[in-house]
Biopython code that builds the backbone (N, CA, C, O; Angstrom):
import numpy as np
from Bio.PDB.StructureBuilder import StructureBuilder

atoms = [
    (1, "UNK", "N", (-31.693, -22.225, -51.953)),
    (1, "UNK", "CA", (-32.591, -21.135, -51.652)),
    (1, "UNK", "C", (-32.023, -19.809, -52.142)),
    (1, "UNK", "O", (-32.726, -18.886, -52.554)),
    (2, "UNK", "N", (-30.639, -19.788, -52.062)),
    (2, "UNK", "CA", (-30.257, -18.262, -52.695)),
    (2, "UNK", "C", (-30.323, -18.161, -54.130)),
    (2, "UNK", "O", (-30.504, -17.040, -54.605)),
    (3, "UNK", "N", (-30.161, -19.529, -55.188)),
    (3, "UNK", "CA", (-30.456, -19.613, -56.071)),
    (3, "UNK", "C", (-31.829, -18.853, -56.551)),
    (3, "UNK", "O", (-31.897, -17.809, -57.199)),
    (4, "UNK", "N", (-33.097, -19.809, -55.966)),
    (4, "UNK", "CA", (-34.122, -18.729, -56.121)),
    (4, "UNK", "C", (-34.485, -17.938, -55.385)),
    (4, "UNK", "O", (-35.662, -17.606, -55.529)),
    (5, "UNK", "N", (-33.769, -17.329, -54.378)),
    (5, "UNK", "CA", (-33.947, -15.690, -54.831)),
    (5, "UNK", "C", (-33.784, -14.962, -55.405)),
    (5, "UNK", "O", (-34.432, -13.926, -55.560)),
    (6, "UNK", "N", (-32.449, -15.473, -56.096)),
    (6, "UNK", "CA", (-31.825, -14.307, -57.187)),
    (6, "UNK", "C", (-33.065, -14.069, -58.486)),
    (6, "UNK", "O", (-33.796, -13.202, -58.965)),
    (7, "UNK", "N", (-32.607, -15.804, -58.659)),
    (7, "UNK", "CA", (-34.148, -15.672, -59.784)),
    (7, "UNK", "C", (-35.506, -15.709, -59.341)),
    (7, "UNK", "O", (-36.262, -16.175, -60.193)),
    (8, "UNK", "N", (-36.011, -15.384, -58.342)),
    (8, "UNK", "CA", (-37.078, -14.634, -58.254)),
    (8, "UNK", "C", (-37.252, -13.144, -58.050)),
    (8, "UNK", "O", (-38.216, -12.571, -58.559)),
    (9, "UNK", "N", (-36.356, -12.497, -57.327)),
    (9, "UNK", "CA", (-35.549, -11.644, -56.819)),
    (9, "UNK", "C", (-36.348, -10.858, -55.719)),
    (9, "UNK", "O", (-36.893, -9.758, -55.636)),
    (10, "UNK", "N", (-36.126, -12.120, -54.793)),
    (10, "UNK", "CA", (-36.504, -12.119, -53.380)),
    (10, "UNK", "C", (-36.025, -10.822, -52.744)),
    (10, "UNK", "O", (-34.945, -10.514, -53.246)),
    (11, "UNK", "N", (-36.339, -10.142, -52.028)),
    (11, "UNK", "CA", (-35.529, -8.416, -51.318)),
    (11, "UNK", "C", (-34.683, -9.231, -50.403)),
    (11, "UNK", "O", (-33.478, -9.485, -50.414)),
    (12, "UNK", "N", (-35.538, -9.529, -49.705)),
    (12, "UNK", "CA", (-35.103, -10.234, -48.183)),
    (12, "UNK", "C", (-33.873, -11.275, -48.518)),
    (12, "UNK", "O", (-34.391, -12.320, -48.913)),
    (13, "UNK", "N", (-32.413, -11.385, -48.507)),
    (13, "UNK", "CA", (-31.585, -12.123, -48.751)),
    (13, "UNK", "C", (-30.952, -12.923, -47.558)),
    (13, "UNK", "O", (-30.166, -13.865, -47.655)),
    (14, "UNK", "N", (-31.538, -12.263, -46.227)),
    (14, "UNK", "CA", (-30.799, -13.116, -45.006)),
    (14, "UNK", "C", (-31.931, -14.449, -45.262)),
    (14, "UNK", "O", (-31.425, -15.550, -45.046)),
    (15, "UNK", "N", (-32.528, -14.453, -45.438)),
    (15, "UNK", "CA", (-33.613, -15.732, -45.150)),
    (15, "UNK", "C", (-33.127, -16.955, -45.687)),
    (15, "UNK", "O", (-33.671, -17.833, -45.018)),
    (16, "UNK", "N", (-32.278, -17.557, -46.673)),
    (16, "UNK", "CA", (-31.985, -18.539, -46.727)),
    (16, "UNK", "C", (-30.675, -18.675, -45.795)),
    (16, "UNK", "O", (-30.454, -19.873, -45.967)),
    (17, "UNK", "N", (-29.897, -18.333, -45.124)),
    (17, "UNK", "CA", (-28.952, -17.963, -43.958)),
    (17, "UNK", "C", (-29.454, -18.649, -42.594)),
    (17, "UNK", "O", (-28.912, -19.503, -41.893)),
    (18, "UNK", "N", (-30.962, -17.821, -42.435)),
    (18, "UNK", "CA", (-31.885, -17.939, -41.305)),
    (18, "UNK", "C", (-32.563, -19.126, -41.363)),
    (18, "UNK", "O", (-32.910, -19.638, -40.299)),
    (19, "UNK", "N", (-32.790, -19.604, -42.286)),
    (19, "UNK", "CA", (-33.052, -21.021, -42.392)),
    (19, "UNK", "C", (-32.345, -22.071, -42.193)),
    (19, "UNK", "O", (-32.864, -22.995, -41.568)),
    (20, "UNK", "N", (-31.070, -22.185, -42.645)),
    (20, "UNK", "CA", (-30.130, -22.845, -42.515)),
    (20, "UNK", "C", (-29.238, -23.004, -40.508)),
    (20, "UNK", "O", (-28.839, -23.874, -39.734)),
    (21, "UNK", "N", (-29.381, -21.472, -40.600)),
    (21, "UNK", "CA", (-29.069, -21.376, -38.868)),
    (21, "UNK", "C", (-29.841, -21.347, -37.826)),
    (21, "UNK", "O", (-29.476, -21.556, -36.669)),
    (22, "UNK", "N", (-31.162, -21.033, -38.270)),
    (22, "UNK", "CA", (-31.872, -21.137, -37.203)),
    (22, "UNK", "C", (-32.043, -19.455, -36.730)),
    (22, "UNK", "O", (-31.180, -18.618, -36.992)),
    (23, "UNK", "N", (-33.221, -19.170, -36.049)),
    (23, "UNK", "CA", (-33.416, -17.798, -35.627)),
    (23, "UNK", "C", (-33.440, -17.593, -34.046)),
    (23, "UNK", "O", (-33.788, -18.641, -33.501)),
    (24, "UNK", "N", (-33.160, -16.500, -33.084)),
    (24, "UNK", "CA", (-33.241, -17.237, -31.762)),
    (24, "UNK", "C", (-34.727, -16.850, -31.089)),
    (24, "UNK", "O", (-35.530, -15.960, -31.367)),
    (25, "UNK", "N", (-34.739, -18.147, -29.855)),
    (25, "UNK", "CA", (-35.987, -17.654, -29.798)),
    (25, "UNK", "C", (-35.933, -17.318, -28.278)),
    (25, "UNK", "O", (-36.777, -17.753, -27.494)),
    (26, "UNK", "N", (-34.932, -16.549, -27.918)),
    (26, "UNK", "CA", (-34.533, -16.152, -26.588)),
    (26, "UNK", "C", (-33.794, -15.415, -27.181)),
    (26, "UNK", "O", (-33.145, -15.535, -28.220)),
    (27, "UNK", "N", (-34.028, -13.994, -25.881)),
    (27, "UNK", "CA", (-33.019, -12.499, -26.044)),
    (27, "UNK", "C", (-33.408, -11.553, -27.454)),
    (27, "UNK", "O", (-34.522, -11.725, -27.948)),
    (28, "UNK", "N", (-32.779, -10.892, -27.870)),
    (28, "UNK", "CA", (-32.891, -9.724, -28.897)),
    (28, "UNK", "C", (-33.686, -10.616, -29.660)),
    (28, "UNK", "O", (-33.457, -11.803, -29.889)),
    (29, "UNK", "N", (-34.737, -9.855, -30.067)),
    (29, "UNK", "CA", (-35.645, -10.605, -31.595)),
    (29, "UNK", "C", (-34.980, -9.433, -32.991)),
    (29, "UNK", "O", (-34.821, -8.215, -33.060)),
    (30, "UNK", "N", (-34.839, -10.115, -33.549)),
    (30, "UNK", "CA", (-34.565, -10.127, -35.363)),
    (30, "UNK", "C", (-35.179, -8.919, -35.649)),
    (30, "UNK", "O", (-36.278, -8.668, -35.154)),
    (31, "UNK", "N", (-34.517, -8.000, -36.510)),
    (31, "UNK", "CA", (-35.310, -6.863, -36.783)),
    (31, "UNK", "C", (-34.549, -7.017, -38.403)),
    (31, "UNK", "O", (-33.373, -7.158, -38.741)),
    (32, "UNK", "N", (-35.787, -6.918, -39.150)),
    (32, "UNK", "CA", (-35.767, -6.558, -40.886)),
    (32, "UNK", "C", (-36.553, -5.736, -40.864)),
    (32, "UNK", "O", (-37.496, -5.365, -40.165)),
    (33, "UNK", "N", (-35.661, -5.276, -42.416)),
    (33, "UNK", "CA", (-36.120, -3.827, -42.763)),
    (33, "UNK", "C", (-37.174, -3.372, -43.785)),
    (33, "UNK", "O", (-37.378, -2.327, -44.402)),
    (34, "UNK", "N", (-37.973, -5.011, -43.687)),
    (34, "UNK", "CA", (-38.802, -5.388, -44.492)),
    (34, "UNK", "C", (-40.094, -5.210, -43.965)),
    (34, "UNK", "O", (-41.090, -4.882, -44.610)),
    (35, "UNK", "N", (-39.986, -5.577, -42.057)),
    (35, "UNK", "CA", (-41.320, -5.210, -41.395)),
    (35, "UNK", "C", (-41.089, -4.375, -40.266)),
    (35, "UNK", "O", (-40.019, -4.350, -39.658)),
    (36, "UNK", "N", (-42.085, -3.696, -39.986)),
    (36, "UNK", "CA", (-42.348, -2.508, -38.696)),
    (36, "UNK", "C", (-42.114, -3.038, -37.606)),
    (36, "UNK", "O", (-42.990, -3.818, -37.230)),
    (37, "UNK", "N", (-41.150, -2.892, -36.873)),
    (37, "UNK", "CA", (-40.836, -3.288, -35.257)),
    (37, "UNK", "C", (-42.236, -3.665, -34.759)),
    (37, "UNK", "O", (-43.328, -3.193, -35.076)),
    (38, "UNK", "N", (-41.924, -4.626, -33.909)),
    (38, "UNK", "CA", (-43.447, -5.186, -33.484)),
    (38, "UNK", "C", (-42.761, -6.163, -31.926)),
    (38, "UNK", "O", (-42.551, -7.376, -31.942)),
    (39, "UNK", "N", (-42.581, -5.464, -31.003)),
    (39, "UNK", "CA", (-42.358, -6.053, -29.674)),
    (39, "UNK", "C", (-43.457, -6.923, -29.355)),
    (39, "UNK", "O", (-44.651, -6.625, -29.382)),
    (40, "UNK", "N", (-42.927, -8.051, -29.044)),
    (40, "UNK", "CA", (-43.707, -8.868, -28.058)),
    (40, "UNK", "C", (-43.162, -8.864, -26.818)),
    (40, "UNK", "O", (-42.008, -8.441, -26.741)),
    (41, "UNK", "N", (-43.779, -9.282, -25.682)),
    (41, "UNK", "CA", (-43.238, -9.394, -24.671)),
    (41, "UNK", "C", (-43.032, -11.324, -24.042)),
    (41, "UNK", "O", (-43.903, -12.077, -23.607)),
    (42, "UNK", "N", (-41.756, -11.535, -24.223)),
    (42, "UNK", "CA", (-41.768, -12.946, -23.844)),
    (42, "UNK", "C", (-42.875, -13.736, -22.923)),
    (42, "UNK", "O", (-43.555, -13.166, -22.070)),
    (43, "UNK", "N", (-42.956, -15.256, -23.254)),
    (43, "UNK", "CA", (-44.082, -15.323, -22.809)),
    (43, "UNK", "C", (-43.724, -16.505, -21.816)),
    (43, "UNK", "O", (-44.583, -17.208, -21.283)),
    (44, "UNK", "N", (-42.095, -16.672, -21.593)),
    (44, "UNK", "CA", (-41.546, -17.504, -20.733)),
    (44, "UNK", "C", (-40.582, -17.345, -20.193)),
    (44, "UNK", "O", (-39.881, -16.838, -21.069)),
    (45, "UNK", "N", (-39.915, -17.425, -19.202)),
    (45, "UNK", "CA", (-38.534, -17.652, -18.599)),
    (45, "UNK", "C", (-37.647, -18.429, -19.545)),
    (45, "UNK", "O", (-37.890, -19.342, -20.334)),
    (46, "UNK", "N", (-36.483, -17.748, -19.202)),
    (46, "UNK", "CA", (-34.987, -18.901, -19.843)),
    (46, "UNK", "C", (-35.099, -20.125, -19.103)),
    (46, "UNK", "O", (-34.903, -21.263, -19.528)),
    (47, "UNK", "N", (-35.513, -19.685, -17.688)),
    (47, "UNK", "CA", (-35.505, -20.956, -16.772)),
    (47, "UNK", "C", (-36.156, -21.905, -16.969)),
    (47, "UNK", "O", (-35.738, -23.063, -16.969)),
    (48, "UNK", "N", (-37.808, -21.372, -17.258)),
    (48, "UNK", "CA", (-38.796, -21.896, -17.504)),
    (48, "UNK", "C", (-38.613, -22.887, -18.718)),
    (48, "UNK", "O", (-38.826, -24.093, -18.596)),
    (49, "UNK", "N", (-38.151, -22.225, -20.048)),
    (49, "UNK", "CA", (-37.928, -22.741, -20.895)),
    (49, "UNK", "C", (-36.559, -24.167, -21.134)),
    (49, "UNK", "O", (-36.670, -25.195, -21.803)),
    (50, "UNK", "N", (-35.704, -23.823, -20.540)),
    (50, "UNK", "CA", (-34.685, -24.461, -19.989)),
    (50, "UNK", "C", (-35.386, -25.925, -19.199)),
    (50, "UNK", "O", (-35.288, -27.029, -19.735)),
    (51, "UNK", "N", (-35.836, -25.793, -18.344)),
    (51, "UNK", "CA", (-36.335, -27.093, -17.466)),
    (51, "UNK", "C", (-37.390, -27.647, -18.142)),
    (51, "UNK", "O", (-37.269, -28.844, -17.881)),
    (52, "UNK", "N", (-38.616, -27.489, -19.045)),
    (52, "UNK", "CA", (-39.293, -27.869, -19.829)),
    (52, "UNK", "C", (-38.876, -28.566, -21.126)),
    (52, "UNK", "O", (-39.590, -29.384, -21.707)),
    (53, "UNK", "N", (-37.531, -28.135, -21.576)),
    (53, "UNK", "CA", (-36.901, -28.421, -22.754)),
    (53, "UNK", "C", (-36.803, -30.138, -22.776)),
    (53, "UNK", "O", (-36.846, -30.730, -23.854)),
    (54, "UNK", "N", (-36.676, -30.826, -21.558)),
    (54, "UNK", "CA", (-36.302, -32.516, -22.049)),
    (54, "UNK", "C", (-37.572, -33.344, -22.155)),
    (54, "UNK", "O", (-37.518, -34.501, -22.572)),
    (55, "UNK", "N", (-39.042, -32.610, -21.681)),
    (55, "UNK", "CA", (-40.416, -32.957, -22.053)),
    (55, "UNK", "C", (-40.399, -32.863, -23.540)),
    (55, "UNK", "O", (-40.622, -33.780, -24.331)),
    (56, "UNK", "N", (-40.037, -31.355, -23.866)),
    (56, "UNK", "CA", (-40.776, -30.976, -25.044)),
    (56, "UNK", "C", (-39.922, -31.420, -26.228)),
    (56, "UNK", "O", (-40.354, -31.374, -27.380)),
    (57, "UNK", "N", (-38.531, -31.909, -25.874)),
    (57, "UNK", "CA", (-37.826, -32.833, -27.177)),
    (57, "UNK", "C", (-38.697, -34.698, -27.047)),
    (57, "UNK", "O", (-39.060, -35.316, -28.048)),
    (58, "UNK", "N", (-38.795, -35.051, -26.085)),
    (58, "UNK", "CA", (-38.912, -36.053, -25.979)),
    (58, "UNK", "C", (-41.196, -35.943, -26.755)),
    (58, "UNK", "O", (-41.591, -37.093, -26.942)),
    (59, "UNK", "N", (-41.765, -35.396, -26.926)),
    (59, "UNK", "CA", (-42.937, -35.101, -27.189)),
    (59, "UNK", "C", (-43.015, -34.587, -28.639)),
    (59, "UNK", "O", (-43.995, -34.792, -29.356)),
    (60, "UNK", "N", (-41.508, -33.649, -29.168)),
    (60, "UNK", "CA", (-41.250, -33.825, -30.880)),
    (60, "UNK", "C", (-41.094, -35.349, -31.190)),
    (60, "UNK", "O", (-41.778, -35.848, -32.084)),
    (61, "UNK", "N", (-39.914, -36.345, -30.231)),
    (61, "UNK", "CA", (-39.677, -37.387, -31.165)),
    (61, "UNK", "C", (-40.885, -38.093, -31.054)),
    (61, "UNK", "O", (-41.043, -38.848, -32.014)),
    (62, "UNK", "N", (-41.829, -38.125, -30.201)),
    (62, "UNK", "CA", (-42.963, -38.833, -30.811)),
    (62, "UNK", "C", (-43.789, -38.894, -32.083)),
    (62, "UNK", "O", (-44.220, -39.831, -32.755)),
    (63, "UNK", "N", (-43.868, -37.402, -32.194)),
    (63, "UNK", "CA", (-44.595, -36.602, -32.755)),
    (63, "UNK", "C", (-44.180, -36.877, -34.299)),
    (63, "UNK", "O", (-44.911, -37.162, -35.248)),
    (64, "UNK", "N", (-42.709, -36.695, -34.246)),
    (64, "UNK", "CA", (-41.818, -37.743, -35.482)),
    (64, "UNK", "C", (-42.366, -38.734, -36.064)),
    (64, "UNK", "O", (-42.714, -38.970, -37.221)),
    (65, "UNK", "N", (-42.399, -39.431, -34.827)),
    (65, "UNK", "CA", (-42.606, -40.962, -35.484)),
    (65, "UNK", "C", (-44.131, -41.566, -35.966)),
    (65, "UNK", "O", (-44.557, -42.303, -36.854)),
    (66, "UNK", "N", (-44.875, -40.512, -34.416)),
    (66, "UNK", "CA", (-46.186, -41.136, -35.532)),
    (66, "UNK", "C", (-46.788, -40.300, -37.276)),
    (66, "UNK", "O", (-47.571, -40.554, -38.191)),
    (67, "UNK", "N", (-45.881, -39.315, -36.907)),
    (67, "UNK", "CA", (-46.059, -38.958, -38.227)),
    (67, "UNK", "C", (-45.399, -39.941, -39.753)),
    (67, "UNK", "O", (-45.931, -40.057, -40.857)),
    (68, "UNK", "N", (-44.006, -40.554, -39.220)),
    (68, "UNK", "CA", (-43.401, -41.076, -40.013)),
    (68, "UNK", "C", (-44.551, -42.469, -40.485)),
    (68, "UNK", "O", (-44.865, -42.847, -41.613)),
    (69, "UNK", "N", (-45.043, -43.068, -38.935)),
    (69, "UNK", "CA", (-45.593, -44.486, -39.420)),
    (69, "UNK", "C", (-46.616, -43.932, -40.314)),
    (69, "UNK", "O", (-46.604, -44.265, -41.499)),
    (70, "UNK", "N", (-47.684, -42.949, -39.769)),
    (70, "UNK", "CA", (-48.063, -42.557, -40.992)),
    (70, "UNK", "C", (-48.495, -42.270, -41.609)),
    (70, "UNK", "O", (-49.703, -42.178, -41.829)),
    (71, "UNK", "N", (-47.163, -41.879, -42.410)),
    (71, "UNK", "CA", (-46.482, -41.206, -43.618)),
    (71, "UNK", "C", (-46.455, -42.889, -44.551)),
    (71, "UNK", "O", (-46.775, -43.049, -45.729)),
    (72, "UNK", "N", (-46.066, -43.750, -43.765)),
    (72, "UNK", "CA", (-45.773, -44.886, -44.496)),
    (72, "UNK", "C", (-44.560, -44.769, -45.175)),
    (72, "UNK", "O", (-44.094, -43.670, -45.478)),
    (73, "UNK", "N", (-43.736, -46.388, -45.570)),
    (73, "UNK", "CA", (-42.395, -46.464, -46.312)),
    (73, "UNK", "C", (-42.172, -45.446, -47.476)),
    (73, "UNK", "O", (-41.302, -44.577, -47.539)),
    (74, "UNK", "N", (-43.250, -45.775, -48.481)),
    (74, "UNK", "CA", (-43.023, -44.633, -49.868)),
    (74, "UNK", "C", (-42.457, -43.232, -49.569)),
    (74, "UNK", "O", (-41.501, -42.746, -50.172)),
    (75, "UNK", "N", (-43.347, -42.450, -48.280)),
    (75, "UNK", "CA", (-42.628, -41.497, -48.820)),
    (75, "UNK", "C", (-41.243, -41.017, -47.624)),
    (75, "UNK", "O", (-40.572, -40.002, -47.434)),
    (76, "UNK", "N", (-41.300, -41.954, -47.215)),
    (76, "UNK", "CA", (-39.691, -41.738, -45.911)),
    (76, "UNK", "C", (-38.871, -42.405, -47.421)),
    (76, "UNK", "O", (-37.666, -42.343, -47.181)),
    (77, "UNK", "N", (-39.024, -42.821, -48.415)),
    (77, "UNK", "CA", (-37.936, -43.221, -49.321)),
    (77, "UNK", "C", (-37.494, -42.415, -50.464)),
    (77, "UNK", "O", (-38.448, -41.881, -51.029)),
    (78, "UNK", "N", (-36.073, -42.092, -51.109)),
    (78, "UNK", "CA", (-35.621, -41.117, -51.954)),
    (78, "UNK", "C", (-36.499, -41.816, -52.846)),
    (78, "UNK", "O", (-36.878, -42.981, -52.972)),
    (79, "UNK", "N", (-36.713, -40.626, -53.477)),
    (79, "UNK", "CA", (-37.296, -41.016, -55.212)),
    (79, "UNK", "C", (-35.965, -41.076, -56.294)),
    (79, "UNK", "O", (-36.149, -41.320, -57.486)),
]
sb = StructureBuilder()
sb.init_structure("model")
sb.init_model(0)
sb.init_chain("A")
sb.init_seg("    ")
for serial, (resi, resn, name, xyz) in enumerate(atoms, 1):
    if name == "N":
        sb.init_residue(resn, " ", resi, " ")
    sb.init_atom(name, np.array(xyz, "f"), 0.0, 1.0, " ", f" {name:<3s}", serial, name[0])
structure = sb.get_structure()
C-alpha cells in the first residue's frame, strides 16, 4: 500500500499504517489533516461494548463461514 501511494501520490500517508494496525474504536478518535473535526458522540459504553463482545465475535465467525460456503472452493483457493 505505501508502494501505491507513492505512485499515485496519495497525501494521506498514515493510511496504509492504519490499515495494517487497526484504528481505535474506543477513547480519542483520529484526527487528519485531511478532514474537518467532526465529533460524534459515542454510541456505547466500554462496558457495554466489553460484555457484548463474545456474541458479536461468535456472530462474525458465522458470518465467515456462510460467506466462505458460499464463496465456494475456487475462490477460498490461491491462484
Amino acid at each position: 500500500m505505501e508502494a501505491f501511494g507513492r505512485r499515485y501520490q496519495v497525501e494521506d500517508t498514515h493510511v496504509p499504517k492504519l490499515c495494517l494496525t487497526g484504528m481505535p474504536i474506543i477513547g480519542k478518535t483520529l484526527e487528519s489533516p485531511f478532514y474537518l473535526p467532526d465529533h460524534v458522540p459515542a454510541a456505547t459504553t466500554i462496558s457495554e461494548l466489553l460484555r457484548t463482545a463474545p456474541m458479536r465475535r461468535l456472530k462474525t465467525i458465522g458470518r465467515v463461514k456462510v460467506m466462505a460456503r458460499s464463496g465456494g472452493l475456487p475462490l477460498s483457493m490461491d491462484s
